[in-house]
mmCIF file of the N, C-alpha and C atoms, coordinates in Angstrom:
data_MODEL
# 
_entry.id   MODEL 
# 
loop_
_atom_site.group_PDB 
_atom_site.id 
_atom_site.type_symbol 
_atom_site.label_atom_id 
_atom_site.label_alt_id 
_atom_site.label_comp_id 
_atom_site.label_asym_id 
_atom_site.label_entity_id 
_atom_site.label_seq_id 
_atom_site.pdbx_PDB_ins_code 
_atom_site.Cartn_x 
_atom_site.Cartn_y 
_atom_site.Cartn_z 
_atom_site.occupancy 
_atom_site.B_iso_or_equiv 
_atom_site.pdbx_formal_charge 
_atom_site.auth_seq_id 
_atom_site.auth_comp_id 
_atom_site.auth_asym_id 
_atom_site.auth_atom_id 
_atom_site.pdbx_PDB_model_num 
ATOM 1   N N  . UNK A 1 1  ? 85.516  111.996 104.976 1.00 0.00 ? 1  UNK A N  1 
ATOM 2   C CA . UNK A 1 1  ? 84.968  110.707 104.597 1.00 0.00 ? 1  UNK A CA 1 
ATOM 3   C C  . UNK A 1 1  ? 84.502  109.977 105.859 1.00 0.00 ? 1  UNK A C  1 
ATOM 4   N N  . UNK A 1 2  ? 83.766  109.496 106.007 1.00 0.00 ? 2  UNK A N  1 
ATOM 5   C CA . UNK A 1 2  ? 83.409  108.514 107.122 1.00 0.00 ? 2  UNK A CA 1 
ATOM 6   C C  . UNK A 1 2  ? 83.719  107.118 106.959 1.00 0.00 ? 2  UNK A C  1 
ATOM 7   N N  . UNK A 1 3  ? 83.570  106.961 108.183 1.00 0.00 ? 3  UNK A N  1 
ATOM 8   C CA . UNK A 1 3  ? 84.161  105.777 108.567 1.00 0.00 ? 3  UNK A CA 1 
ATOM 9   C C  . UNK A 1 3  ? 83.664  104.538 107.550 1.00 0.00 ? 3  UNK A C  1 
ATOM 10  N N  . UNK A 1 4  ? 82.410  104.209 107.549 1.00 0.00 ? 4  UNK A N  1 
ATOM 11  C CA . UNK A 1 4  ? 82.208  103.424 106.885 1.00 0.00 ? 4  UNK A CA 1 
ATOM 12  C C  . UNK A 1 4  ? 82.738  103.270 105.305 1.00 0.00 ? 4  UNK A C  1 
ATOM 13  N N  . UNK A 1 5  ? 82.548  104.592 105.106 1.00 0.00 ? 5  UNK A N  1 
ATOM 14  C CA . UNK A 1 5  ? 82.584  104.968 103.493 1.00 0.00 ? 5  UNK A CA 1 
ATOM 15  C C  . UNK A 1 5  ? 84.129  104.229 103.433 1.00 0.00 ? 5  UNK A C  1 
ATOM 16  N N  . UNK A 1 6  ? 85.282  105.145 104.247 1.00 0.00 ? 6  UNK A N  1 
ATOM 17  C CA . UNK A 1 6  ? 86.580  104.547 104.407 1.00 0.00 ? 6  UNK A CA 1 
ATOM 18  C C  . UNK A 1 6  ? 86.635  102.978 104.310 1.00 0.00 ? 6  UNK A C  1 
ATOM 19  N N  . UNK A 1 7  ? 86.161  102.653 104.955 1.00 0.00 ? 7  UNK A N  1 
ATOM 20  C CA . UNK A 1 7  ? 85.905  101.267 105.415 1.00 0.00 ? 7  UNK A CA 1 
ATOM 21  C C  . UNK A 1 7  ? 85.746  100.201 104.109 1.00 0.00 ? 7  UNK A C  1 
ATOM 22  N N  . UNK A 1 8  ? 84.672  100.431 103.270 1.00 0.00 ? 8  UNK A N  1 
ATOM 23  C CA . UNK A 1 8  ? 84.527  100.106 102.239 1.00 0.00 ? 8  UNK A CA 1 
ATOM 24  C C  . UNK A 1 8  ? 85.039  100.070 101.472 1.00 0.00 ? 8  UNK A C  1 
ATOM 25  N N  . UNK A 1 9  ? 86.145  101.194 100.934 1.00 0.00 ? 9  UNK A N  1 
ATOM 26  C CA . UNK A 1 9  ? 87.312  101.968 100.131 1.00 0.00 ? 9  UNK A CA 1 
ATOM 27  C C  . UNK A 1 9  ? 88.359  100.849 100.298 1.00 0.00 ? 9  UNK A C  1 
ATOM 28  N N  . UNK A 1 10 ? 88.200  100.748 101.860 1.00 0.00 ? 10 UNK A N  1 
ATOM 29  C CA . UNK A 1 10 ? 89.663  99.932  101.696 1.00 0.00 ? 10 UNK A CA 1 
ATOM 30  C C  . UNK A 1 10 ? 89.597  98.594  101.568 1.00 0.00 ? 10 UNK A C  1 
ATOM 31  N N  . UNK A 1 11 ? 88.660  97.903  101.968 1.00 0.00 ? 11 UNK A N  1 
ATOM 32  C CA . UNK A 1 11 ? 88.023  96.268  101.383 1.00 0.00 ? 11 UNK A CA 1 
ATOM 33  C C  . UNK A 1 11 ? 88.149  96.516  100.352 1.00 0.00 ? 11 UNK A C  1 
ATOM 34  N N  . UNK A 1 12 ? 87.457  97.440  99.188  1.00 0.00 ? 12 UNK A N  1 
ATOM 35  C CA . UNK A 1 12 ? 87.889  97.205  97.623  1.00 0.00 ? 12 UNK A CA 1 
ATOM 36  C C  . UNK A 1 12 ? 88.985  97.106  97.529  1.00 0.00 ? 12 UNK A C  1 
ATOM 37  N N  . UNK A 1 13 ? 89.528  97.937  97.863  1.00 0.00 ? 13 UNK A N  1 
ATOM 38  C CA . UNK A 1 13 ? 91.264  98.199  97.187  1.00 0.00 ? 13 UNK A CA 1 
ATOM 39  C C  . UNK A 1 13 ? 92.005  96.894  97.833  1.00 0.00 ? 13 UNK A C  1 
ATOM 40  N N  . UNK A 1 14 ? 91.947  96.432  98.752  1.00 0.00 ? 14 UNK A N  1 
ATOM 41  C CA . UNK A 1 14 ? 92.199  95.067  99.001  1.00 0.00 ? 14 UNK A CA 1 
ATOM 42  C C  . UNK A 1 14 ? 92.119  93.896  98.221  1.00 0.00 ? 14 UNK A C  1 
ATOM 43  N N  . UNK A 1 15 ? 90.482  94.027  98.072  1.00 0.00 ? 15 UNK A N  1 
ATOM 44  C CA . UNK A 1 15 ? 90.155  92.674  97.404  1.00 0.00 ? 15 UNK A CA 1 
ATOM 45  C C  . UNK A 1 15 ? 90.616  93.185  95.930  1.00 0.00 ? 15 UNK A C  1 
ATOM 46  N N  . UNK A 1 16 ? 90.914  94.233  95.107  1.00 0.00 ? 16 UNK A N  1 
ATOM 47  C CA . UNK A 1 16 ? 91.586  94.461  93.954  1.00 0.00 ? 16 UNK A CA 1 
ATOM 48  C C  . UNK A 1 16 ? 93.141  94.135  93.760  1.00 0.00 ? 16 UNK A C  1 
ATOM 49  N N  . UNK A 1 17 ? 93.721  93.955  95.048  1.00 0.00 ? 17 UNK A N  1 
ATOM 50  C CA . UNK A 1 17 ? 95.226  93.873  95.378  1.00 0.00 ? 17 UNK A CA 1 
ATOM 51  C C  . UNK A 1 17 ? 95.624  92.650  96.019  1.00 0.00 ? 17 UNK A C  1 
ATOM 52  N N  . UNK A 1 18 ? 94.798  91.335  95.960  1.00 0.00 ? 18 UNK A N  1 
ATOM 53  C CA . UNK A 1 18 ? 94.897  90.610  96.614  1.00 0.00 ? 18 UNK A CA 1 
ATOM 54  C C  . UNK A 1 18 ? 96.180  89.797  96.736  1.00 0.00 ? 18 UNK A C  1 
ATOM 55  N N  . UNK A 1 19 ? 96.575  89.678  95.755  1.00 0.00 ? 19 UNK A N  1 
ATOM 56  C CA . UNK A 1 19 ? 98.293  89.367  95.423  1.00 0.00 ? 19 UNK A CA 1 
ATOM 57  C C  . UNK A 1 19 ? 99.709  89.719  96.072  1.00 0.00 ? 19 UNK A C  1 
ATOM 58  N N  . UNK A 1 20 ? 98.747  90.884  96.238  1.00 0.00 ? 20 UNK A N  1 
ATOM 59  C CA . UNK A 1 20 ? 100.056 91.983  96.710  1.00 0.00 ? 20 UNK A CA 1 
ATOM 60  C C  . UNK A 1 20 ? 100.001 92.448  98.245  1.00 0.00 ? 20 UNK A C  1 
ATOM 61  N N  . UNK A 1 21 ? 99.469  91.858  98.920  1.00 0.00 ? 21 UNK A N  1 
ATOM 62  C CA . UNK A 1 21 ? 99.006  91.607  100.550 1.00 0.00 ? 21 UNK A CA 1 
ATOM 63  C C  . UNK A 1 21 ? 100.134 91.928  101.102 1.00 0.00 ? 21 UNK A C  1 
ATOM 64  N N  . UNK A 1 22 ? 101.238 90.672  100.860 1.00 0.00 ? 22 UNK A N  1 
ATOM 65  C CA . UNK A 1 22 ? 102.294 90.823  101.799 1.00 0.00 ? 22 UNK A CA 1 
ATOM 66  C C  . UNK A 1 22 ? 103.648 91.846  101.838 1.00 0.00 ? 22 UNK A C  1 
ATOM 67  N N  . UNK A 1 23 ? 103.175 92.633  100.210 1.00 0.00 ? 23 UNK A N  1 
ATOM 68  C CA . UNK A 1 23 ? 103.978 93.613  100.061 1.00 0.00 ? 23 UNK A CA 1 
ATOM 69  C C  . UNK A 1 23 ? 103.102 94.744  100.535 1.00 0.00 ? 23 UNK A C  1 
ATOM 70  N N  . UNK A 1 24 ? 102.091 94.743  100.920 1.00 0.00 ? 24 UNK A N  1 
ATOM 71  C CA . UNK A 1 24 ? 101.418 96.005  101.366 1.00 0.00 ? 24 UNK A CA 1 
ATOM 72  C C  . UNK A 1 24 ? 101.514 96.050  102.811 1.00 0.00 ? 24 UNK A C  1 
ATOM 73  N N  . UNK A 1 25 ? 101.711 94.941  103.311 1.00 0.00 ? 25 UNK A N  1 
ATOM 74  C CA . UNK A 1 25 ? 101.815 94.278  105.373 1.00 0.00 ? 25 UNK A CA 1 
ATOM 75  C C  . UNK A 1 25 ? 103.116 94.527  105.098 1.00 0.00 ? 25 UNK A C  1 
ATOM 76  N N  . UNK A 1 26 ? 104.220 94.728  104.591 1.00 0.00 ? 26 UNK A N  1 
ATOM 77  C CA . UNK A 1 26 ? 105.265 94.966  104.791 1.00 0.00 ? 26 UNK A CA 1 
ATOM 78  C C  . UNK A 1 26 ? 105.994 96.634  104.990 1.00 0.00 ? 26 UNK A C  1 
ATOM 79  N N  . UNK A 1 27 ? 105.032 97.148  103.306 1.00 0.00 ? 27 UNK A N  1 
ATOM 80  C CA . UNK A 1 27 ? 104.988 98.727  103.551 1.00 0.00 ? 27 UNK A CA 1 
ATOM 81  C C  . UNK A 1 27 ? 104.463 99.485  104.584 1.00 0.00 ? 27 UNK A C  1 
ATOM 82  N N  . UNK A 1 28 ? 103.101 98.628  104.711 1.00 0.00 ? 28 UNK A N  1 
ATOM 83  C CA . UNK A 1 28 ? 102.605 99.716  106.079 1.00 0.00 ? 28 UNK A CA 1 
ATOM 84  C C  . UNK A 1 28 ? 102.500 99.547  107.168 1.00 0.00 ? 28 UNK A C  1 
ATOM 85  N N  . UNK A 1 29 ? 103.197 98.281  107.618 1.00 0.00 ? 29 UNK A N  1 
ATOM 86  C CA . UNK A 1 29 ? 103.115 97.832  109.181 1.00 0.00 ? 29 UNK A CA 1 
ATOM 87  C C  . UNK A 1 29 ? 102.268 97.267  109.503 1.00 0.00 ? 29 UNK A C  1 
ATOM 88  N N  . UNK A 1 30 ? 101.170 96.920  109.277 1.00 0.00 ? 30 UNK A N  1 
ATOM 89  C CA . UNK A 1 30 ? 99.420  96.021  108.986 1.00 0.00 ? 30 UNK A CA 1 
ATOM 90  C C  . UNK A 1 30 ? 100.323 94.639  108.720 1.00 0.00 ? 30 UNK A C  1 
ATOM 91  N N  . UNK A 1 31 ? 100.162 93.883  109.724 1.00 0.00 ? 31 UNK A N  1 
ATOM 92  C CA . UNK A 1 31 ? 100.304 92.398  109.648 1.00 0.00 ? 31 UNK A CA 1 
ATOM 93  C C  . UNK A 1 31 ? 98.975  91.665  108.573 1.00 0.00 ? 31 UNK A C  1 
ATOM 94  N N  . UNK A 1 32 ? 99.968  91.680  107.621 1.00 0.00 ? 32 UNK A N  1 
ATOM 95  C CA . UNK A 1 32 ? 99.000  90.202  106.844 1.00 0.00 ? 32 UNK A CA 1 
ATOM 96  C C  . UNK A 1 32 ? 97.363  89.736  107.261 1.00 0.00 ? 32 UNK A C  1 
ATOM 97  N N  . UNK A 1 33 ? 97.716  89.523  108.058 1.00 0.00 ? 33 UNK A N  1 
ATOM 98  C CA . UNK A 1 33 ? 96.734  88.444  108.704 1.00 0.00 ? 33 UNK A CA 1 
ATOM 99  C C  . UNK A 1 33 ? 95.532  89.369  109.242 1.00 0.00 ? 33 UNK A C  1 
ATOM 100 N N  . UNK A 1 34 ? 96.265  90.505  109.761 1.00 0.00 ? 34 UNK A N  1 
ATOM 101 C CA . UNK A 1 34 ? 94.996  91.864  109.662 1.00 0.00 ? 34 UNK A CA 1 
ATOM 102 C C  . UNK A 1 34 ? 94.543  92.150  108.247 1.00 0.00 ? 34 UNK A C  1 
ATOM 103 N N  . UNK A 1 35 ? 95.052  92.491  107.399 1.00 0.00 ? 35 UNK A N  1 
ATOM 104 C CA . UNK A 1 35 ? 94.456  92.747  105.731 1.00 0.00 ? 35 UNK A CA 1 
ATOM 105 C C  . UNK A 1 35 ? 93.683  91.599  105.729 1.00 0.00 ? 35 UNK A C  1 
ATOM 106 N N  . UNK A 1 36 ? 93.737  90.252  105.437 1.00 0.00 ? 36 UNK A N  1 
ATOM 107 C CA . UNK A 1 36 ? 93.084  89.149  105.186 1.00 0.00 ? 36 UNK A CA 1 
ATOM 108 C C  . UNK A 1 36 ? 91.415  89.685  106.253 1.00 0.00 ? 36 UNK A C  1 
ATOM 109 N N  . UNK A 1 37 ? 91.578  89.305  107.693 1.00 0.00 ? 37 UNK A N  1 
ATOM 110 C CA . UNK A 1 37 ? 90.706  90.531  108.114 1.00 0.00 ? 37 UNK A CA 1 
ATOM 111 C C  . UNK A 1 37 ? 89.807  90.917  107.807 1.00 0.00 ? 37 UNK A C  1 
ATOM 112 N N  . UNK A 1 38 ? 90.015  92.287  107.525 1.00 0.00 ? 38 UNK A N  1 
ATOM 113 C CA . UNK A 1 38 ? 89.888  93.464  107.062 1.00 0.00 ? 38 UNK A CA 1 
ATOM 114 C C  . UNK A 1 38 ? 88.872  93.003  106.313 1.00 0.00 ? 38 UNK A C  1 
ATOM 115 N N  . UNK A 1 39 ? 89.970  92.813  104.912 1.00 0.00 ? 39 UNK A N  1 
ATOM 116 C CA . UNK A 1 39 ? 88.899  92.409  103.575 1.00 0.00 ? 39 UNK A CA 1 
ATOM 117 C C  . UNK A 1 39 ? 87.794  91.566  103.641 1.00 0.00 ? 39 UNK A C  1 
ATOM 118 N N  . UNK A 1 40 ? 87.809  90.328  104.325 1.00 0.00 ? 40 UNK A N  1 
ATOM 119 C CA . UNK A 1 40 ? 86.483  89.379  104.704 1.00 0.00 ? 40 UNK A CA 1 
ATOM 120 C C  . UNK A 1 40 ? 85.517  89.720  105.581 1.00 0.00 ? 40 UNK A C  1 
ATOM 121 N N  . UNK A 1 41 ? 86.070  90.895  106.076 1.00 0.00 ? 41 UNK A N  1 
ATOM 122 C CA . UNK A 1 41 ? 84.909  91.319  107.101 1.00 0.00 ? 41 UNK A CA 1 
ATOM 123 C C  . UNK A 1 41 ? 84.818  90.830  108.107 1.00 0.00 ? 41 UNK A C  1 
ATOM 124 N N  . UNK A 1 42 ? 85.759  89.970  108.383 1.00 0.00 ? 42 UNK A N  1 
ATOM 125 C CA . UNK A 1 42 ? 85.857  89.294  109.743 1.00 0.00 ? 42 UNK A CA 1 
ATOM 126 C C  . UNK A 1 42 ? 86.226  90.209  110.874 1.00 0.00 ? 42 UNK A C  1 
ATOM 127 N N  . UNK A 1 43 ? 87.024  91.175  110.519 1.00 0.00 ? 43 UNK A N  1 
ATOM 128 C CA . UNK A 1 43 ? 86.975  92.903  111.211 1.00 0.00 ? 43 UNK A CA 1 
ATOM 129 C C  . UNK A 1 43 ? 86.107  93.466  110.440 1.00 0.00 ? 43 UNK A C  1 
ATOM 130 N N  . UNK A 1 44 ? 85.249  93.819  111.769 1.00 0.00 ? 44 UNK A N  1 
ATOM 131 C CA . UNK A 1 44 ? 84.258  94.750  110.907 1.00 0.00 ? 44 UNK A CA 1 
ATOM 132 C C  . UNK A 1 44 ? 84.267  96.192  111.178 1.00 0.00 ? 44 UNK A C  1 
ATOM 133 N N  . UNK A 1 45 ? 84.695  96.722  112.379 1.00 0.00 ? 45 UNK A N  1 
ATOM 134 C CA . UNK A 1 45 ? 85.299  97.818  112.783 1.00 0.00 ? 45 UNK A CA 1 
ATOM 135 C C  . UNK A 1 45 ? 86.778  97.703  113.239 1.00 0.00 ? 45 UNK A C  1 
ATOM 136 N N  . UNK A 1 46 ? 87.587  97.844  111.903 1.00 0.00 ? 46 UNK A N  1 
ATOM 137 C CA . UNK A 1 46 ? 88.784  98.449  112.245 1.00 0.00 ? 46 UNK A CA 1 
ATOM 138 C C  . UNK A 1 46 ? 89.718  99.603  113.416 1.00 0.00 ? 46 UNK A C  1 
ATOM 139 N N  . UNK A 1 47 ? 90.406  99.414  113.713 1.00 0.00 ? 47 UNK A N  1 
ATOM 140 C CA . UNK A 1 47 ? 90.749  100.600 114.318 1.00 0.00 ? 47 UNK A CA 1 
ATOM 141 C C  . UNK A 1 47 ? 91.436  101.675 113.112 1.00 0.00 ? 47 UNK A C  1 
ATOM 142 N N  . UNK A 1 48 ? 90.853  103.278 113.226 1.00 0.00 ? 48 UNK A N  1 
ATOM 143 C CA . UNK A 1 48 ? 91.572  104.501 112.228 1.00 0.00 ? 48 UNK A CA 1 
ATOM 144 C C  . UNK A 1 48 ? 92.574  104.434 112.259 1.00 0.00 ? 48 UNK A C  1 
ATOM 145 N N  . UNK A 1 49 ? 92.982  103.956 113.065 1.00 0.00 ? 49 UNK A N  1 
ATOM 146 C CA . UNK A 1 49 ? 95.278  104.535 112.816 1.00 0.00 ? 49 UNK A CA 1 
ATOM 147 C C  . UNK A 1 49 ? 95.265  103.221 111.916 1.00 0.00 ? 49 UNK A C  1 
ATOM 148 N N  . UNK A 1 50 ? 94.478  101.785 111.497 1.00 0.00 ? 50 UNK A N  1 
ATOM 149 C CA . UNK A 1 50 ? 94.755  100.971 110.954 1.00 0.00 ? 50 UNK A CA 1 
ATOM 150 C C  . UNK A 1 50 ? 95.096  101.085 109.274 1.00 0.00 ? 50 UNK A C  1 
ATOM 151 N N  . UNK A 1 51 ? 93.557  101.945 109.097 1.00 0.00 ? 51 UNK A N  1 
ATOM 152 C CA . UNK A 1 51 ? 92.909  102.435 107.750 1.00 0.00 ? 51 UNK A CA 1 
ATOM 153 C C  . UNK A 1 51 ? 93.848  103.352 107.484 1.00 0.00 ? 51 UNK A C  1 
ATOM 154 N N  . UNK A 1 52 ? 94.214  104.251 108.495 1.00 0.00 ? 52 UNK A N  1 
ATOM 155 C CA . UNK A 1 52 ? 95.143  105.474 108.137 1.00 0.00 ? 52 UNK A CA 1 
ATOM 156 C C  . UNK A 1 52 ? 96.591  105.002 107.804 1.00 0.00 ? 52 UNK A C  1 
ATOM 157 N N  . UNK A 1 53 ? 97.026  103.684 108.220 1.00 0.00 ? 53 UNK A N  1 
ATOM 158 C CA . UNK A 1 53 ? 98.219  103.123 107.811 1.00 0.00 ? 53 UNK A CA 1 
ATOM 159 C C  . UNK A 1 53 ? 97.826  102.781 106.335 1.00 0.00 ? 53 UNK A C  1 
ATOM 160 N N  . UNK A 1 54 ? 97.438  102.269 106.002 1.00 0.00 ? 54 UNK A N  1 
ATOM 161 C CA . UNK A 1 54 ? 96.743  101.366 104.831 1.00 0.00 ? 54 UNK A CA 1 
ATOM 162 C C  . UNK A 1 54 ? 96.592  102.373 103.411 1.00 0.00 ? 54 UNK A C  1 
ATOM 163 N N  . UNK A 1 55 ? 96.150  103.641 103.769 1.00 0.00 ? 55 UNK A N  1 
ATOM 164 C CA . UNK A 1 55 ? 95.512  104.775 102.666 1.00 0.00 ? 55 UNK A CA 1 
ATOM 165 C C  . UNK A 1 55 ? 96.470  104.718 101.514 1.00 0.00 ? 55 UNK A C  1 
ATOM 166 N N  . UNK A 1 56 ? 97.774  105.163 102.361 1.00 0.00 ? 56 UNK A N  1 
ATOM 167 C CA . UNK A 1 56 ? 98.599  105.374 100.978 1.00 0.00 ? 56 UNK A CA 1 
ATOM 168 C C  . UNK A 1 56 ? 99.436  104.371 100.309 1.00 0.00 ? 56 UNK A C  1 
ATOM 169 N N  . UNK A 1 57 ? 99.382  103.523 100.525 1.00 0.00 ? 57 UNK A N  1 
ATOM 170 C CA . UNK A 1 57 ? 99.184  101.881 99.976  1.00 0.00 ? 57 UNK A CA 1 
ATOM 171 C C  . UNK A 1 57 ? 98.228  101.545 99.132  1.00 0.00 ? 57 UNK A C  1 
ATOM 172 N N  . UNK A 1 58 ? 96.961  101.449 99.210  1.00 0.00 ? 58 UNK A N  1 
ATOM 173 C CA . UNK A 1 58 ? 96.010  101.777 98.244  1.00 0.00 ? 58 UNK A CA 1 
ATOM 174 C C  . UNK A 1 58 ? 95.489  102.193 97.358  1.00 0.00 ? 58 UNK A C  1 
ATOM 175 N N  . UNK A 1 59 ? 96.114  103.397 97.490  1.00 0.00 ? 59 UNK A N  1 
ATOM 176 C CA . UNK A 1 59 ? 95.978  104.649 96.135  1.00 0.00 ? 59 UNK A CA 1 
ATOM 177 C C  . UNK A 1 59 ? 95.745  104.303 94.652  1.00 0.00 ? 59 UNK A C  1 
ATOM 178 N N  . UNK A 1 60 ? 94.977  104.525 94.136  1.00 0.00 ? 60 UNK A N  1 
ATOM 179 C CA . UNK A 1 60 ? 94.874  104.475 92.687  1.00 0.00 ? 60 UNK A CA 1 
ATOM 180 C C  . UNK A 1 60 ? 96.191  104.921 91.945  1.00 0.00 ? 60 UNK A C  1 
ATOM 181 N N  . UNK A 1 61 ? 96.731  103.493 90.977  1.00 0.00 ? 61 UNK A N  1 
ATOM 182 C CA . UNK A 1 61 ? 97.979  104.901 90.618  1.00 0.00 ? 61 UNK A CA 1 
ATOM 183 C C  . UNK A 1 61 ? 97.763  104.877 88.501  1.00 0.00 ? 61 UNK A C  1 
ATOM 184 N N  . UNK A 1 62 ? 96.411  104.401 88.929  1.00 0.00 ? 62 UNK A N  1 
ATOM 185 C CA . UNK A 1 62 ? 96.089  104.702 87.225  1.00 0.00 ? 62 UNK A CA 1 
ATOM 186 C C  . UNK A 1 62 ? 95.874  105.743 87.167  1.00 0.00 ? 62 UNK A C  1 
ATOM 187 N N  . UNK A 1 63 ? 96.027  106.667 86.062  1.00 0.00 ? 63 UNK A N  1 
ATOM 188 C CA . UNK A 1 63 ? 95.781  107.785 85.402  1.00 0.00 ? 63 UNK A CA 1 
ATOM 189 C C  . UNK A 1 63 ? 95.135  107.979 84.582  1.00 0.00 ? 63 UNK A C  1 
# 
């Protein structure tokens, strides 16, 4: 996947999870205030070990 594509992936799943921020900065070590971030685009290039913290937090868990 590339970066951007990633990138995008995880702004959705963010802005779909917006509620649940501080339980996701808690699971994956991503301070809050980085997700907030993230999602607004105010980071616009993340660092990968960030996104790579973040992935499995995100996950779709509909079926």
């Amino acid at each position: 996947m590339k970066t951007q594509d990633l990138l995008a992936h995880v702004r959705s799943q963010l802005k779909k999870r917006r509620g649940n921020w501080q339980a996701i900065a808690d699971e994956s070590g991503v301070p809050y205030f980085t997700l907030s971030k993230i999602a607004s685009g105010a980071t616009e290039n993340p660092r990968w070990k960030t996104l790579e913290k973040l992935l499995p937090h995100l996950e779709d868990t509909a079926a």
